[in-house]
Structure formats: C-alpha cells, structure tokens
Backbone as JSON, one array per atom type, in Angstrom:
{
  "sequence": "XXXXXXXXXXXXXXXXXXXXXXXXXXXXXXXXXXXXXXXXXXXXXXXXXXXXXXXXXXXXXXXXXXXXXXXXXXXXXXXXXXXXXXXXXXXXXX",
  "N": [[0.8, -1.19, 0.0], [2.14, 1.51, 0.62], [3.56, 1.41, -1.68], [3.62, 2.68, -4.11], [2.96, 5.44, -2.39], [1.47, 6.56, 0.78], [-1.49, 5.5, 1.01], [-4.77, 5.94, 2.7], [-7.49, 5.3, 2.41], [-7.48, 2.86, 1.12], [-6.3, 1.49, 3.08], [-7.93, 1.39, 4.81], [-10.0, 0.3, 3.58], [-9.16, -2.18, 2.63], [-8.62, -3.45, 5.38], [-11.63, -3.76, 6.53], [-12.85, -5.32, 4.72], [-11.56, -7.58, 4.87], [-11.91, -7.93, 7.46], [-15.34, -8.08, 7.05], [-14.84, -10.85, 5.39], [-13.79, -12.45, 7.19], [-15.57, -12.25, 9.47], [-17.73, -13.08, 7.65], [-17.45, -15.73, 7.51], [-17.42, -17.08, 10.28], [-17.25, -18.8, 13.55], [-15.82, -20.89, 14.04], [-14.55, -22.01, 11.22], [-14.0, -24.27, 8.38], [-11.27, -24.89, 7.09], [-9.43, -25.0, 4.75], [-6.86, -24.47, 2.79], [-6.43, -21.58, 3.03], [-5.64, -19.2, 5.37], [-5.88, -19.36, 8.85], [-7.13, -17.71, 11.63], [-4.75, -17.21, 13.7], [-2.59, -18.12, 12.11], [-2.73, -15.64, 10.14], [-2.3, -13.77, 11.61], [0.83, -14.06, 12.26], [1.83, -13.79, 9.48], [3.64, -12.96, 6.99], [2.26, -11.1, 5.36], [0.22, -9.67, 7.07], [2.3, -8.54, 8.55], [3.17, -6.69, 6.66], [0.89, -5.2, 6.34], [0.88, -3.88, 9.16], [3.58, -2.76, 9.21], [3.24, -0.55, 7.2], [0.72, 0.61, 7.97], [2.07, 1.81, 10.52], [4.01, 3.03, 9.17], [2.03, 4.82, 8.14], [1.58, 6.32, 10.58], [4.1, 7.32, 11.58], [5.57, 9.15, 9.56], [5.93, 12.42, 8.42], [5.64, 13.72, 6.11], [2.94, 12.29, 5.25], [-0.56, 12.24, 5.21], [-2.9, 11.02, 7.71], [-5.8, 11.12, 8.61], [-7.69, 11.69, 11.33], [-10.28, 10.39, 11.63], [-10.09, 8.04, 9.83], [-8.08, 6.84, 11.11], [-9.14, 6.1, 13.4], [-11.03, 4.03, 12.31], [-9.47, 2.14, 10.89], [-8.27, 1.48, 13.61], [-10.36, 0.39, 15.09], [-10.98, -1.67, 12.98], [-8.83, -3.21, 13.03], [-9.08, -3.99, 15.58], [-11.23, -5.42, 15.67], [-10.5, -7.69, 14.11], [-9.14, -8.88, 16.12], [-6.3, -8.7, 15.76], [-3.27, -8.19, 17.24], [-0.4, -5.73, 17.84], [2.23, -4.86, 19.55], [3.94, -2.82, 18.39], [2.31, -1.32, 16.89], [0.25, -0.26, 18.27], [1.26, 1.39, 20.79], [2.86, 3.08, 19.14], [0.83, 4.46, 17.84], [-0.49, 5.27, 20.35], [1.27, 7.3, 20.92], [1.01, 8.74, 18.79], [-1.18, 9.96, 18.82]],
  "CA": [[0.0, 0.0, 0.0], [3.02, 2.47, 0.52], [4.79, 1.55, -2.54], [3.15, 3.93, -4.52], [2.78, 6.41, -1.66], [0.41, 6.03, 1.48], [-3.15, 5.97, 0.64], [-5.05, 5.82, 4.21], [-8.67, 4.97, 2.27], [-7.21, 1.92, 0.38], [-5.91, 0.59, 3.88], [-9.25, 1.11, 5.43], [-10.79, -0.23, 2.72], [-8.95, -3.84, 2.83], [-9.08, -3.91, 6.81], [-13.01, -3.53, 6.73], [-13.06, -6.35, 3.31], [-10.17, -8.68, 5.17], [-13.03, -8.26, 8.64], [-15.74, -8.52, 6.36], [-14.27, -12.27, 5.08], [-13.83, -13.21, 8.13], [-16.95, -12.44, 9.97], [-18.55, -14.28, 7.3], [-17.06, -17.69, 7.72], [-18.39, -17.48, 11.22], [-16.39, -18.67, 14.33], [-15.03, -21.78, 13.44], [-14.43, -22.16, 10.05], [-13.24, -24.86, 7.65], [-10.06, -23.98, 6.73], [-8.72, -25.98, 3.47], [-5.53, -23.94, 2.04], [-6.59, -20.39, 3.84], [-5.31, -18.5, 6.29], [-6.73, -19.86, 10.05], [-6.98, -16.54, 12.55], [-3.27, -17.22, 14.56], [-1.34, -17.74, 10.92], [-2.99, -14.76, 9.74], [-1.39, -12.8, 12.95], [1.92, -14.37, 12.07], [1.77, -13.49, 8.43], [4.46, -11.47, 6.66], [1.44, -10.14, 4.95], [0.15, -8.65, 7.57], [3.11, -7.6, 9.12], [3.48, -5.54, 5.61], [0.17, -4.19, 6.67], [1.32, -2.66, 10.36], [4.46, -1.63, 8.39], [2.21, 0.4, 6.18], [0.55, 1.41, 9.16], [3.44, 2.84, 11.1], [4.27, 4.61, 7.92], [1.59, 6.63, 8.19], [1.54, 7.36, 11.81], [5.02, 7.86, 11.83], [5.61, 10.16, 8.66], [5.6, 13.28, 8.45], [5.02, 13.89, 4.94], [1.71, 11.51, 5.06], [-1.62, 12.61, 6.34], [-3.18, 10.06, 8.43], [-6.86, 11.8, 8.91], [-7.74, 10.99, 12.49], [-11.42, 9.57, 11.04], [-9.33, 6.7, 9.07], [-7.18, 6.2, 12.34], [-9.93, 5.13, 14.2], [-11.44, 2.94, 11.28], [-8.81, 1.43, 11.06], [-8.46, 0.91, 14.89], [-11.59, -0.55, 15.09], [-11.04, -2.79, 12.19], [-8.04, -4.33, 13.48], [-9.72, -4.8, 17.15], [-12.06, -6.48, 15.63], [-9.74, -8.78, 13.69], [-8.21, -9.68, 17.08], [-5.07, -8.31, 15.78], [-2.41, -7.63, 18.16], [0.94, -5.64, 17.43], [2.57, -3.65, 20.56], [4.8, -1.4, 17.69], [1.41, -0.42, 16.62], [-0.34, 0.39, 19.36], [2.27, 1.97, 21.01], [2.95, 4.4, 18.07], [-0.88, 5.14, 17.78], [-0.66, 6.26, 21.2], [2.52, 8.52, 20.96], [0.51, 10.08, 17.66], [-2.63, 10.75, 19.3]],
  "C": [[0.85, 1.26, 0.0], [3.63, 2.09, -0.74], [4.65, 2.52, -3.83], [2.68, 5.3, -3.81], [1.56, 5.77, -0.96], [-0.89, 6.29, 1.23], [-4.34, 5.2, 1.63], [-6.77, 5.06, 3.8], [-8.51, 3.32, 1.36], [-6.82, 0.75, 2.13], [-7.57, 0.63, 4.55], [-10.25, -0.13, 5.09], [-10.69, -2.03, 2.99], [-8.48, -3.91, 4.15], [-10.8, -4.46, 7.09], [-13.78, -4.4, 5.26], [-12.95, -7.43, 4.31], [-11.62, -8.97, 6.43], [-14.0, -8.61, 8.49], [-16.05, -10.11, 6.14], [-14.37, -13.32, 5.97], [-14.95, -13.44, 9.04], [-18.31, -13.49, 9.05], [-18.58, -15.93, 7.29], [-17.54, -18.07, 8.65], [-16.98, -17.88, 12.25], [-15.63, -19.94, 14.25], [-15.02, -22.79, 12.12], [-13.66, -23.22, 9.6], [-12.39, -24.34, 6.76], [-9.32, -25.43, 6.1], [-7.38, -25.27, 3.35], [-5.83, -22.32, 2.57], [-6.04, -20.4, 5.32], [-6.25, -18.86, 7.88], [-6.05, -18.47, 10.34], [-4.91, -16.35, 13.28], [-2.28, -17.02, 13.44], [-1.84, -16.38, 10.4], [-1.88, -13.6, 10.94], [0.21, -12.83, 12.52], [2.78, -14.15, 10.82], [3.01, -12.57, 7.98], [3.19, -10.75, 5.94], [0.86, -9.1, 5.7], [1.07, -7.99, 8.57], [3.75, -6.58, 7.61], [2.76, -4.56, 6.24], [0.34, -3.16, 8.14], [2.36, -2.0, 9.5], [4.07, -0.18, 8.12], [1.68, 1.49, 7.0], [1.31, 2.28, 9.94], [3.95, 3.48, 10.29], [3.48, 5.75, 8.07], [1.34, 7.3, 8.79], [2.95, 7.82, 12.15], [5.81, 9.12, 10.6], [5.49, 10.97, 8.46], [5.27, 14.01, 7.11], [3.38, 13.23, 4.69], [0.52, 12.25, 6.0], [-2.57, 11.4, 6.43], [-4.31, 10.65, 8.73], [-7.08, 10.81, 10.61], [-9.2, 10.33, 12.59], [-11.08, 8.37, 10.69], [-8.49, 6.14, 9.65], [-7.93, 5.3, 12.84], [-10.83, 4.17, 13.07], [-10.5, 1.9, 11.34], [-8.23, 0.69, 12.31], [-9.45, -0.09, 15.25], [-11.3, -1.63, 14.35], [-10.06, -4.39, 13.21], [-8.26, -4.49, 15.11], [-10.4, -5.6, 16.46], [-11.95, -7.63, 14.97], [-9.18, -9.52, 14.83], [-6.81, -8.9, 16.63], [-4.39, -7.48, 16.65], [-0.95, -7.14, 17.87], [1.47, -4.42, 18.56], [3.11, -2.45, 19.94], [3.93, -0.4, 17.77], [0.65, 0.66, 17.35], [0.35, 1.37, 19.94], [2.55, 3.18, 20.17], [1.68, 5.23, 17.86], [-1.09, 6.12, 19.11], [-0.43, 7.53, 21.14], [2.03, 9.4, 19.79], [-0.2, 10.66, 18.15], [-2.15, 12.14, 20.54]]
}
C-alpha cells in the first residue's frame, strides 16, 4: 500500500473487506488452504500491513486523517489483531 505512496482509504478499505471475510465464515471455520486466525497474525502479509501502518503514523510527509485512524483501529480490534509497535505508536501520535 506504501509503494506507490500512502493511501489511508485503500488501507481502510482492505481492513473492513479482510473483517468482512472473516466475519462471514463465522467462528469456526473450515479452513482448506486459507489463512486460520493465529497464521494470519503471524503473516508477513500482515506484518506488511502494520508496516504500512506505522508509515503513516510515523511520517511526516503523510496525512493520516484521524477519522481513518480510528477505522482502522476498530477494524483491526475487531480482527483480534495484536501488534505492541502499533499500538504503542498510535498512542505517541494521538
């Protein structure tokens, strides 16, 4: 999502798809060749996505609207997702 520059409605967007996906499978899902909840956590994919994230709370060229902060807060509570960098940095922005 940064590699063309940060774009804060594109990350929203596939947090609130990705939660989406998952709320529809329900709470314990058959899981063939997909992603189960814990490998998802463990993911380099989504450790691209905090990356991404800490790009744009830590950047000072990027604007991070504080509407699309908390969207995105929300999202990833409600993924379960846990990352102390993140959090942690979210604080120190706010």
């Amino acid at each position: 999502m940064t590699s063309n520059g940060f774009n804060e409605e594109l990350l929203v967007a596939f947090l609130e798809n990705l939660n989406g996906v998952i709320q529809a499978r329900g709470n314990k899902p058959r899981v063939y060749t997909d992603y189960t909840i814990g490998e998802m956590d463990q993911s380099w994919r989504m450790e691209k996505v905090a990356e991404d994230i800490k790009f744009g709370l830590t950047n000072d060229f990027v604007f991070f609207s504080p509407h699309n902060m908390g969207r995105s807060s929300r999202e990833l509570g409600e993924l379960g997702y846990k990352n102390t960098e993140i959090i942690s940095t979210w604080l120190n922005t706010l």
